[in-house]
C-alpha positions as CSV (number, residue, x, y, z in Angstrom):
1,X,2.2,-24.7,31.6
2,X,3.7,-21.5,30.5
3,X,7.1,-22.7,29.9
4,X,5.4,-25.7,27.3
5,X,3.2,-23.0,26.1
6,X,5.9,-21.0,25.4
7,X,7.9,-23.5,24.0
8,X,4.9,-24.4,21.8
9,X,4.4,-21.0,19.9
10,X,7.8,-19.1,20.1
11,X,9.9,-21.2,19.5
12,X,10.5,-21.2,15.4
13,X,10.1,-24.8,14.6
14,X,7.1,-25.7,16.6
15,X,5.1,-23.0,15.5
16,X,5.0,-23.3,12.1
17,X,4.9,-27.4,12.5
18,X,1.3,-26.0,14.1
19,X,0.5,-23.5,11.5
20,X,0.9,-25.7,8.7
21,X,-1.8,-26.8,6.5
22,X,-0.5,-30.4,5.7
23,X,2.2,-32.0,8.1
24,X,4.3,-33.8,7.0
25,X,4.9,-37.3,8.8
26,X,8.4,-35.9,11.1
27,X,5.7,-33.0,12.0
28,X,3.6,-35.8,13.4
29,X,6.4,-37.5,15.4
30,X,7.7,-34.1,16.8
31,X,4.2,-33.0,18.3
32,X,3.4,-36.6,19.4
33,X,6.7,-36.7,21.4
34,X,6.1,-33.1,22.3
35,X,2.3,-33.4,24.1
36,X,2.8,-36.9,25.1
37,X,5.9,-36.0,26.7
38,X,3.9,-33.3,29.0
39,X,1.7,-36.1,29.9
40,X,4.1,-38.5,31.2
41,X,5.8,-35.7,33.0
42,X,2.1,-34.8,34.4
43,X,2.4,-38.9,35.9
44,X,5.8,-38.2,37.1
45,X,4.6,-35.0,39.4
46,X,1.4,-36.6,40.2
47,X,0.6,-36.6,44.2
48,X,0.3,-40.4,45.8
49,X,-3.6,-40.5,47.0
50,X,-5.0,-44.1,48.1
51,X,-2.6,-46.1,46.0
52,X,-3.4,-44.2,43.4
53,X,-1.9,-40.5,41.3
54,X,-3.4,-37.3,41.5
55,X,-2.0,-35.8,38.1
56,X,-1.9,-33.4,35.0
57,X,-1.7,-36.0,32.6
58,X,-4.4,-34.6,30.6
59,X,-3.3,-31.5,30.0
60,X,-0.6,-32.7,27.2
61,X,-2.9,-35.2,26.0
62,X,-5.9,-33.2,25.8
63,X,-4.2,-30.2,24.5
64,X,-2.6,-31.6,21.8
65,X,-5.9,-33.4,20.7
66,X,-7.4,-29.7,20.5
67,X,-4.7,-28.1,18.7
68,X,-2.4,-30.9,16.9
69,X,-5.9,-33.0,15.0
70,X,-6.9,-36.3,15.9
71,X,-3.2,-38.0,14.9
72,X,-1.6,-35.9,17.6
73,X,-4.3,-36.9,20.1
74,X,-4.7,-40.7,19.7
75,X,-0.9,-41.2,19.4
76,X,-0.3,-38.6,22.6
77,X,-2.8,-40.5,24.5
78,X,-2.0,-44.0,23.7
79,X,2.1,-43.2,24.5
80,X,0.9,-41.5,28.3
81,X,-1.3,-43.6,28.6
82,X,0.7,-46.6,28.2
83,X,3.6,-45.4,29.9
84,X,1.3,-44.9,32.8
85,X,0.2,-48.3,33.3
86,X,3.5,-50.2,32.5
87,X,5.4,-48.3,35.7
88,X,2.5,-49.6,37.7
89,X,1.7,-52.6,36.2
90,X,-1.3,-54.2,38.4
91,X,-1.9,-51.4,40.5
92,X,-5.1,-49.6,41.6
93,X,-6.0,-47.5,39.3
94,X,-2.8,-48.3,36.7
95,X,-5.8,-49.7,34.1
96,X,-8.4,-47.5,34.8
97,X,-6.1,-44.8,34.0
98,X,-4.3,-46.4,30.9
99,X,-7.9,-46.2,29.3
100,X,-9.8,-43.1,30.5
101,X,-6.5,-41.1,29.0
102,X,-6.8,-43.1,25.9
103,X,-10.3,-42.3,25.7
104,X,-9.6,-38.3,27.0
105,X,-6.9,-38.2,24.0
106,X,-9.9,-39.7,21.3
107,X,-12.6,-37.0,22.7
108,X,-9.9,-34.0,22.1
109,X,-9.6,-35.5,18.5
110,X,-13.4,-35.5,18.1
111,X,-13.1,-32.4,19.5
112,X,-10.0,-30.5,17.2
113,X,-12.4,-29.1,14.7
114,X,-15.0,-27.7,16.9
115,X,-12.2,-26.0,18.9
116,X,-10.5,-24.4,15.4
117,X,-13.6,-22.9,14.8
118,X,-14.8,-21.2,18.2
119,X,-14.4,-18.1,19.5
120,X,-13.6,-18.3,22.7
121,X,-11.2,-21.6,22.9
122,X,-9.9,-20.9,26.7
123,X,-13.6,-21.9,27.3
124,X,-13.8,-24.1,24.9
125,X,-10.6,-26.0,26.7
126,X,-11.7,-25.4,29.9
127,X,-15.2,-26.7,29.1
128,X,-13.9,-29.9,27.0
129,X,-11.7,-30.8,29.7
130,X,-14.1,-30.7,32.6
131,X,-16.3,-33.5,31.1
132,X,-13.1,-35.5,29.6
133,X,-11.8,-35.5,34.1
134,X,-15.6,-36.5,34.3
135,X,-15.2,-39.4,31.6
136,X,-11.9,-40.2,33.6
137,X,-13.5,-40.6,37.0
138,X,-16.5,-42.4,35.5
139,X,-14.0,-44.7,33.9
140,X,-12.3,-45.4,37.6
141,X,-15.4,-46.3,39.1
142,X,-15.9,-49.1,36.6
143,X,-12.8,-50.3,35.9
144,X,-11.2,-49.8,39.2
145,X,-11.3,-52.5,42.0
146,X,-12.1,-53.1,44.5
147,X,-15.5,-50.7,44.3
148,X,-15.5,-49.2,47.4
149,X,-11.6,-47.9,47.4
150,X,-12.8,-46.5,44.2
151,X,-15.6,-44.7,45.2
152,X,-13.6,-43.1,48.2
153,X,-10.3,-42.3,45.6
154,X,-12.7,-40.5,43.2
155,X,-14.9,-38.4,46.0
156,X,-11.3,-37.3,46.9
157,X,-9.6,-36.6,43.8
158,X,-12.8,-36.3,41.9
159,X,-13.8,-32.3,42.0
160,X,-9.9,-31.5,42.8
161,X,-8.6,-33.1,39.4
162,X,-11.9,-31.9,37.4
163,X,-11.2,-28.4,38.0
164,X,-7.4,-28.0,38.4
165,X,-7.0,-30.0,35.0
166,X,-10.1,-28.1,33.0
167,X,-8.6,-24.9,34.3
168,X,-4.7,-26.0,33.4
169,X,-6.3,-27.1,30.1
170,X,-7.6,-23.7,29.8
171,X,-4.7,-21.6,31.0
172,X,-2.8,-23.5,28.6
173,X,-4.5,-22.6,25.5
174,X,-4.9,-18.7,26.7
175,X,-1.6,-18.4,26.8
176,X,-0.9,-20.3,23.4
177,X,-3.0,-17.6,22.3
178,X,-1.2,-14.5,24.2
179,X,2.1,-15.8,22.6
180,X,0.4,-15.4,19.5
181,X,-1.3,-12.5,19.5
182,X,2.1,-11.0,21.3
183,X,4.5,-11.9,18.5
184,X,2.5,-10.7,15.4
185,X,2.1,-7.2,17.3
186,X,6.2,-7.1,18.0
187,X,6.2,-7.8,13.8
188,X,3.5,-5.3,13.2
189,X,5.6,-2.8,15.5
190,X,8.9,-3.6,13.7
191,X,7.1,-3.0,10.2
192,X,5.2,0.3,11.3
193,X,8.3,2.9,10.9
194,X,9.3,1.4,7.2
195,X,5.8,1.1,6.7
196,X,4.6,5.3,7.7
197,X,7.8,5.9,5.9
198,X,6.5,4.2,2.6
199,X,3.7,5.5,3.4
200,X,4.8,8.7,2.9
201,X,6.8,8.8,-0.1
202,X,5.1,6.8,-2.1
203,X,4.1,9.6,-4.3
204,X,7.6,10.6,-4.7
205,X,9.1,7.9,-6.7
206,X,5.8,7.2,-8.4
207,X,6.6,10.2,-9.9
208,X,10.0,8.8,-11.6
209,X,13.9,8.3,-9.7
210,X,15.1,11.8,-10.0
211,X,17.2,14.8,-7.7
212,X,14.2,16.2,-6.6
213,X,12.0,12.7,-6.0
214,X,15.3,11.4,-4.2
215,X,15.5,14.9,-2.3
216,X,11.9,14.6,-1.3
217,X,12.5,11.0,-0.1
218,X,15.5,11.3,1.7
219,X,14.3,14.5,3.5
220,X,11.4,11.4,5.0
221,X,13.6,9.2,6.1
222,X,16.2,11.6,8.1
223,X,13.2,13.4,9.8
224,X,12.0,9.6,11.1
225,X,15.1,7.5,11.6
226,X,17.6,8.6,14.1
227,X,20.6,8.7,11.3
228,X,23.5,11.0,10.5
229,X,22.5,11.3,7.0
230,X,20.7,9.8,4.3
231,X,21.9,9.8,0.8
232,X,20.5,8.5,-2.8
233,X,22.7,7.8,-5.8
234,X,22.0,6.7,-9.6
235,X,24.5,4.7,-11.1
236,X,26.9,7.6,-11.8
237,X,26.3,10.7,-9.5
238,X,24.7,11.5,-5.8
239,X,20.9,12.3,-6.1
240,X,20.2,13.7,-2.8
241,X,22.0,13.8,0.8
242,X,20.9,15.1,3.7
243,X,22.0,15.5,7.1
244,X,25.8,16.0,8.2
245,X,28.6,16.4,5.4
246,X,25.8,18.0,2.8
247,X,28.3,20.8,2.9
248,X,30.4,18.3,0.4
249,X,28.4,15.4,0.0
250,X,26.3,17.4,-3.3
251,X,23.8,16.0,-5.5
252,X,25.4,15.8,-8.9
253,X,28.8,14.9,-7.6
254,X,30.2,11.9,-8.8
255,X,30.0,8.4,-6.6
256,X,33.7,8.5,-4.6
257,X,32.6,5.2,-2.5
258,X,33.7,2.4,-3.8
259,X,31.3,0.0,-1.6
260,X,28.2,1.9,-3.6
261,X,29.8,1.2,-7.1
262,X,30.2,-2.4,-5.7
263,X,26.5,-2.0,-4.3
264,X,25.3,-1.2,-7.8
265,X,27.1,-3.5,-9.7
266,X,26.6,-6.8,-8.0
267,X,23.2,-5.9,-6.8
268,X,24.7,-6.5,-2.7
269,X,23.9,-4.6,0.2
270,X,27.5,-3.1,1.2
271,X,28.3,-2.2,5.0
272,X,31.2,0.3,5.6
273,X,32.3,0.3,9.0
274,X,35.0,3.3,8.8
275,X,35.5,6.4,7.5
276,X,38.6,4.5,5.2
277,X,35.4,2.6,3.9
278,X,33.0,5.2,3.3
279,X,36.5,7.1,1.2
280,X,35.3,10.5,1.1
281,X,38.2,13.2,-0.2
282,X,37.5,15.3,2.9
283,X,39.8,14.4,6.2
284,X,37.3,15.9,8.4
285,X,34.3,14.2,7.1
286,X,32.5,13.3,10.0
287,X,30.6,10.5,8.2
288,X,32.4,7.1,10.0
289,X,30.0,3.7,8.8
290,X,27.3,3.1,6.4
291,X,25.2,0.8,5.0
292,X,24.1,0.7,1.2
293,X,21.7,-1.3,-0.4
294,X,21.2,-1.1,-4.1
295,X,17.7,0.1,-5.4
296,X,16.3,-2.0,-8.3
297,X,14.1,-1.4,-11.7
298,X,13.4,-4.9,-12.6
299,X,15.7,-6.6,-11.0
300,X,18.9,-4.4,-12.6
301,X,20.4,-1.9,-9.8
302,X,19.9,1.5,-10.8
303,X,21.3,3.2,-7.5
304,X,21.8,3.1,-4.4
305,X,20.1,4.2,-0.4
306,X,22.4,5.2,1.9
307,X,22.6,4.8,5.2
308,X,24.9,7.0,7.3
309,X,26.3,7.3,10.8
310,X,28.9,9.4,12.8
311,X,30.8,6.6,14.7
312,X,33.1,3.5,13.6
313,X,31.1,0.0,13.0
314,X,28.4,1.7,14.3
315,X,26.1,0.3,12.1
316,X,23.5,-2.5,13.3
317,X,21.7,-5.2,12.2
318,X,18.3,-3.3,12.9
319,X,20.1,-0.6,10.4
320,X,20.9,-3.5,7.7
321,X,17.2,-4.7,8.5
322,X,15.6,-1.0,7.6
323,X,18.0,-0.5,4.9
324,X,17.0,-3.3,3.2
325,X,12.9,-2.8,3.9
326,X,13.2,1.0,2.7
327,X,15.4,0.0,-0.6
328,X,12.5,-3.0,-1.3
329,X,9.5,-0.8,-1.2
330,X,11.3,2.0,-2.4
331,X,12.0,0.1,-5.6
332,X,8.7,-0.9,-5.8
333,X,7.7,2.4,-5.8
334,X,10.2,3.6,-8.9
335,X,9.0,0.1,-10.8
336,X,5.4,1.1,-10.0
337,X,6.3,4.9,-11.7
338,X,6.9,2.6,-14.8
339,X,3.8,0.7,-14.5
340,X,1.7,3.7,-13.6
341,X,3.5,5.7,-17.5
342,X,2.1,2.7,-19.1
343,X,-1.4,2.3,-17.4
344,X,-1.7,5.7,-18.5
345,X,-2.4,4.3,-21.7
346,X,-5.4,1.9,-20.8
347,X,-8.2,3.4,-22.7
348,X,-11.1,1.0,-21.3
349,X,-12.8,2.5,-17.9
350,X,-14.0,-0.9,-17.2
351,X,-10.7,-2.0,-16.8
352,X,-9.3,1.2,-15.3
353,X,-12.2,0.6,-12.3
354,X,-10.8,-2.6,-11.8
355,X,-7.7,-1.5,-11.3
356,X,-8.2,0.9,-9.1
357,X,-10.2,-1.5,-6.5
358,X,-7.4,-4.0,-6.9
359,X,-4.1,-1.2,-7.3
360,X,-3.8,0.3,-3.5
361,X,-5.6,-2.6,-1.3
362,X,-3.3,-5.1,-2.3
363,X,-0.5,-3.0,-2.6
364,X,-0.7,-1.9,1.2
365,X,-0.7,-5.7,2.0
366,X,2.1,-6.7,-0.1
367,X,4.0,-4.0,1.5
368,X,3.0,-4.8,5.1
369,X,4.0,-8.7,4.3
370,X,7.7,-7.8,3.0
371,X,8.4,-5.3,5.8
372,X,7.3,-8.0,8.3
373,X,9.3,-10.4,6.7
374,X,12.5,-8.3,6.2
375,X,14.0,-8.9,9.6
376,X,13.2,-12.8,9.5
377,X,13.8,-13.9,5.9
378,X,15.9,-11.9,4.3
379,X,15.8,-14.0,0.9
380,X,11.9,-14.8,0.9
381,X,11.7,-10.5,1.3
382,X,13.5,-10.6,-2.2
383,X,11.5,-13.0,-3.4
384,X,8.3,-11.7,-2.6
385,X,9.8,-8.7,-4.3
386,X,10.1,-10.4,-7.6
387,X,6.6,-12.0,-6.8
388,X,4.9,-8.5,-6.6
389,X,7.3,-7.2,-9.6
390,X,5.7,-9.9,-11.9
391,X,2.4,-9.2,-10.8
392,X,2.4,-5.8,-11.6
393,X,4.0,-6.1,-14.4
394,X,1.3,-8.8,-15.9
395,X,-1.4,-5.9,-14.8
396,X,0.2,-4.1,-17.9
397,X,-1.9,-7.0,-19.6
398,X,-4.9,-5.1,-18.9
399,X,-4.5,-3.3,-22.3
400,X,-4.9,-6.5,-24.0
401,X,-8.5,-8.0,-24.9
402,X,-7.4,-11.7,-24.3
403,X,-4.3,-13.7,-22.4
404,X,-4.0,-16.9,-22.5
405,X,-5.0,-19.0,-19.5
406,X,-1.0,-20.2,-18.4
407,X,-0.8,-16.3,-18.1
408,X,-3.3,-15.6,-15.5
409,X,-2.3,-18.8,-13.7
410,X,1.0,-17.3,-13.6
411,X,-0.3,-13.9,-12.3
412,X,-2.3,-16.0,-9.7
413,X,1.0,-17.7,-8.6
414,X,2.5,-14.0,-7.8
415,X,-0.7,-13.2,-5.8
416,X,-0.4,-16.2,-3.7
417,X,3.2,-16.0,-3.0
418,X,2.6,-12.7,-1.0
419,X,-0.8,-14.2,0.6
420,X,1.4,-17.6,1.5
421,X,4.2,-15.4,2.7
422,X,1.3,-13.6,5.5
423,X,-0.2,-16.5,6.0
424,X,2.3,-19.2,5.5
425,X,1.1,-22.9,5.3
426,X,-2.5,-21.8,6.4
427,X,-3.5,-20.8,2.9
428,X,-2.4,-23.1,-0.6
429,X,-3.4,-23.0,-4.0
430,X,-4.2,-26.2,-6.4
431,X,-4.5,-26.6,-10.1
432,X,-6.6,-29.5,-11.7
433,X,-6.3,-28.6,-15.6
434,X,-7.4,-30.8,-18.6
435,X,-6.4,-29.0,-22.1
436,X,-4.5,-26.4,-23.3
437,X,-3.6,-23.6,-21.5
438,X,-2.8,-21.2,-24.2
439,X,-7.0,-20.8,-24.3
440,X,-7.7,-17.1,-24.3
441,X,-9.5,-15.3,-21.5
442,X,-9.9,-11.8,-20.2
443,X,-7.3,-10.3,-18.5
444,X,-8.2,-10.9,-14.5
445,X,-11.1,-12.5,-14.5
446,X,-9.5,-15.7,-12.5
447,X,-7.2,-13.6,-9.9
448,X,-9.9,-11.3,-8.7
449,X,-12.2,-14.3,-7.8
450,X,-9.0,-16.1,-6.2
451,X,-8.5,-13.2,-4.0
452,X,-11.7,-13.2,-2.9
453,X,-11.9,-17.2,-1.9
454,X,-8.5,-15.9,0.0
455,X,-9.6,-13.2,1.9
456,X,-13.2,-13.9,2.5
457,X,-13.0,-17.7,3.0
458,X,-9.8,-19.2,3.9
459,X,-8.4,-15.4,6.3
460,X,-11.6,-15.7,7.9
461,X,-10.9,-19.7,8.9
462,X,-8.7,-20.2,11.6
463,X,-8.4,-24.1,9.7
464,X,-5.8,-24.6,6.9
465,X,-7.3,-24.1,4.1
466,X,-6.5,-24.3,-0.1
467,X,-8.1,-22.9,-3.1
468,X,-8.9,-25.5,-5.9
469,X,-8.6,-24.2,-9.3
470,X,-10.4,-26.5,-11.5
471,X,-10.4,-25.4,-15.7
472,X,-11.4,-28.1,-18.4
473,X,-10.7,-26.7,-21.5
474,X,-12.6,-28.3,-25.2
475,X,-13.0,-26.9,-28.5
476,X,-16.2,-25.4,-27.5
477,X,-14.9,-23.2,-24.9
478,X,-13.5,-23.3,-21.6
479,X,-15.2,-24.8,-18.2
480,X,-13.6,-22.8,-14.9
481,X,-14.1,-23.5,-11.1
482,X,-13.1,-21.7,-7.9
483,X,-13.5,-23.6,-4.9
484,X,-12.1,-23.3,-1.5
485,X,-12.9,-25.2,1.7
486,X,-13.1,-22.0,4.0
487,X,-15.8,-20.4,6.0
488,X,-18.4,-20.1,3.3
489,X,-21.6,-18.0,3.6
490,X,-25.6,-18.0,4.8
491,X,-27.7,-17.9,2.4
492,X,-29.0,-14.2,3.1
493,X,-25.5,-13.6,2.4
494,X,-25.5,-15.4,-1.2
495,X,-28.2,-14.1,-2.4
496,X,-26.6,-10.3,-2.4
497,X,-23.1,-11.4,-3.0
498,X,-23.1,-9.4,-5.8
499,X,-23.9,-6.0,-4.1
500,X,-21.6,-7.0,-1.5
501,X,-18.3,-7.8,-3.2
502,X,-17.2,-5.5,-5.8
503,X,-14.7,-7.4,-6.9
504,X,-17.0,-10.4,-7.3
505,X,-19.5,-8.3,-9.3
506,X,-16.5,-6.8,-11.5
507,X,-15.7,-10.3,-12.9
508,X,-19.8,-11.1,-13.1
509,X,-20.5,-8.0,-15.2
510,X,-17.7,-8.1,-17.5
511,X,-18.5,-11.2,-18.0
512,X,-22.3,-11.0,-19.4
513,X,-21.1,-7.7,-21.3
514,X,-18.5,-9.9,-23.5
515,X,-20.6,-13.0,-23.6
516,X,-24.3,-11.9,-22.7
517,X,-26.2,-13.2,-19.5
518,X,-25.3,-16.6,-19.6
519,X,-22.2,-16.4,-19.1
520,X,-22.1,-15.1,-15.8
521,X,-20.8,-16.3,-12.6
522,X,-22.5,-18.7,-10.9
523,X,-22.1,-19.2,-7.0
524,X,-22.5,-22.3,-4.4
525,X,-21.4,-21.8,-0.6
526,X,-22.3,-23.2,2.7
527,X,-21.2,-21.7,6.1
528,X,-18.3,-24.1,7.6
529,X,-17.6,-26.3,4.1
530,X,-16.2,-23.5,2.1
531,X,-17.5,-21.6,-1.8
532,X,-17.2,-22.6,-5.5
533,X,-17.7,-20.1,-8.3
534,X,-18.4,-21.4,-11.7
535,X,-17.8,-19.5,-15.2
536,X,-17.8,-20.7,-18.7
537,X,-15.9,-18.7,-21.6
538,X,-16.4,-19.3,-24.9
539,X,-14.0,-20.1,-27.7
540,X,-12.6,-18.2,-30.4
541,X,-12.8,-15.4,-27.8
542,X,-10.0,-13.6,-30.3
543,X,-12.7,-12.3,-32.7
544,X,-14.8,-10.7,-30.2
């Protein structure tokens, strides 16, 4: 059990074919094969009682009905449960059990969306398969012949196979969970030293890529990372170095390394392995490897982090892995300096309060997401990157009246690329649009309401979910939806969603002060099917 378990949720491929929101049909066949294959090998170590098999076959079978859906759990069943009549064609109990796994396999698919949903799903297992053993020996004493063997096979095998198999059922899914749990807290562990060091400079290059921001920085990074040095360049000239060789490695001294200008220029992280590499004019330089990863505005390189140790190729992948995470967020953080010179101009506090409620949460959780993915997906990290560049740099939209429609779809489509990248298939986003998509709006009205179907229906639901984003478009004015199909809410709940969600009441009250009281948001949820928001703009919107 621990070894399939295992298998099951650290091992790359199966676990996301089990996170993902819509399987595709090789998904199907892999889990079928997988569970099904642990209940035939449950037959195969089965213990001979009366002519007959004390077994595991549930287990697989049952499991993969809870976790896999109802496909996984017919198709496991009918394969075990097949196999295990056709090597004992005629025998006993060879029918009996054919059919009470077939029917075990098409209670854990009744079952799959109940068990998504509960708390406590070691219970939940160990409770489900109980009464499927029960439906199993109920099943022998019917079908079985003659009578009276069965009676005696199932007051043997009857309380034994109830609880060994509810319990193996159980254990199974505990540790599913474990695995889990384990392997996002190894992430969160290998993101928490990039992330206190982000942490603490981001008000250094917020305040603009300079000697004294770069010293400040650098100073951060030295004191938490065990490194020789740590050095920051512009394009031309050292910004800041500190730790060994600062005696001749000076700010305002020309770049001697030729790896950096190569860093800078192609836009490539750079590893020197030697002190020939690293090409300092000093013999006795004690500086031996590096690693250098370009720092970007934009996307254009405009300098360099540095990385530095005191022995030949001593540089590691974690190194690389650090490099790389700092010199992301880092360059977020000199991108954002630009962002923040321009937001200085806003002049409307509505839209400066927005901004702050939306600025720091979401940046914190973009962050986290790229430093957890740095060390597994090097090129999605970049991505993402790019993803949160755009959306900040659509926030500079804010100083606008009106954008057009495609643009906040487009700003939508950066917020959902970090949420998919946390989440990965669990969360989706879906456009159903009738008319033209140059209509004018407010700036986020749409992403705010997205974010909040994201976080407070579809995190909350441990189902797959997606957020529908429905928009028919006339020459009256424009007819928006926001539906997902997550956890929903109570009624006591709806009725002072308002007061509850700030966000939520942002959009509402921006809404009626542009339009009047009509035009505000309307809501519909119910717990376990998921919310829709409705909101109507009007046309001509450019004149207001």
């Amino acid at each position: 059990i621990v070894v399939f378990a295992f298998i099951l949720f650290r091992v790359r491929l199966f676990r996301r074919i089990v996170l993902q929101a819509h399987k595709k049909f090789y998904s199907y066949l892999l889990l079928i094969a997988y569970f099904a294959g642990i209940g035939i090998l449950g037959t195969y170590t089965g213990i001979p009682v009366q002519g007959a098999l004390a077994n595991s076959r549930i287990v697989g079978v049952f499991v993969g009905g809870l976790i896999g859906g109802p496909v996984v759990g017919v198709a496991s069943a009918l394969l075990a449960g097949i196999h295990r009549w056709a090597i004992d064609i005629g025998g006993f109990t060879s029918l009996a059990c054919m059919l009470s796994t077939i029917v075990e396999g098409c209670l854990a698919a009744l079952l799959h969306r109940a068990f998504i949903t509960s708390k406590d799903k070691w219970l939940f297992g160990i409770a489900g398969g109980a009464f499927a053993e029960v439906l199993q020996m109920i099943i022998i004493l019917l079908v079985a012949k003659p009578y009276a063997q069965a009676v005696q096979l199932v007051s043997l095998i009857g309380i034994p196979m109830i609880a060994g198999n509810a319990l193996g059922i159980g254990m199974f899914i505990a540790i599913s969970e474990t695995l889990l749990r384990e392997e996002e807290k190894i992430a969160a562990r290998q993101s928490q030293k990039v992330l206190e060091i982000a942490g603490t400079t981001l008000p250094f290059f917020r305040m603009g890529y300079n000697e004294e921001q770069a010293l400040k920085t650098a100073q951060v990074i030295k004191a938490e990372l065990s490194i020789a040095a740590v050095a920051f360049t512009d394009r031309e000239k050292i910004l800041a170095h500190v730790g060994i060789a600062q005696d001749h490695h000076k700010p305002g001294m020309p770049i001697q390394t030729e790896m950096t200008r190569k860093a800078i220029v192609e836009g490539t992280v750079q590893v020197a392995h030697s002190r020939g590499d690293i090409e300092c004019s000093r013999s006795d330089c004690p500086l031996k490897s590096a690693v250098i990863v370009p720092l970007l505005n934009s996307g254009t390189p405009i300098g360099a982090l540095k990385l530095y140790r005191e022995r030949d190729n001593a540089i590691s992948e974690v190194d690389i892995e650090v490099a790389k995470g700092l010199a992301g967020l880092l360059s977020l953080q000199i991108e954002l300096s630009q962002l923040d010179k321009r937001e200085q101009l806003l002049s409307k506090a509505r839209l400066r309060a927005l901004q702050s409620q939306i600025n720091p949460h979401f940046l914190f959780n973009a962050m986290n997401t790229i430093s957890s993915l740095i060390s597994e997906d090097q090129e999605k990290a970049k991505e993402l990157l790019l993803n949160l560049s755009d959306y900040y740099r659509s926030r500079l939209q804010l100083a606008k009246d009106f954008i057009t429609l495609e643009s906040e779809f487009e700003n939508i489509n950066a917020y959902m690329a970090i949420e998919q990248a946390r989440f990965g298939d669990k969360i989706a986003v879906q456009y159903e649009i009738e008319g033209d998509t140059s209509f004018l709006i407010p700036p986020l009205i749409l992403q705010p309401l997205v974010e909040n179907a994201v976080k407070h229906g579809l995190q909350k639901s441990l189902l797959p979910g997606c957020v529908v984003i429905t928009a028919r478009i006339s020459d009256t004015g424009a007819s928006i939806c926001i539906s997902d199909n997550g956890v929903g809410m109570d009624e006591v709940l709806l009725a002072n969603i308002f007061g509850e969600s700030h966000g939520l009441d942002n959009v509402h009250q921006r809404l009626i002060n542009l339009y009047g009281s009509e035009y505000g948001l309307k809501i519909e949820s119910k717990v376990g099917e998921g919310t829709k928001v409705w909101l109507k703009i009007p046309h001509n919107t450019e004149s207001l």
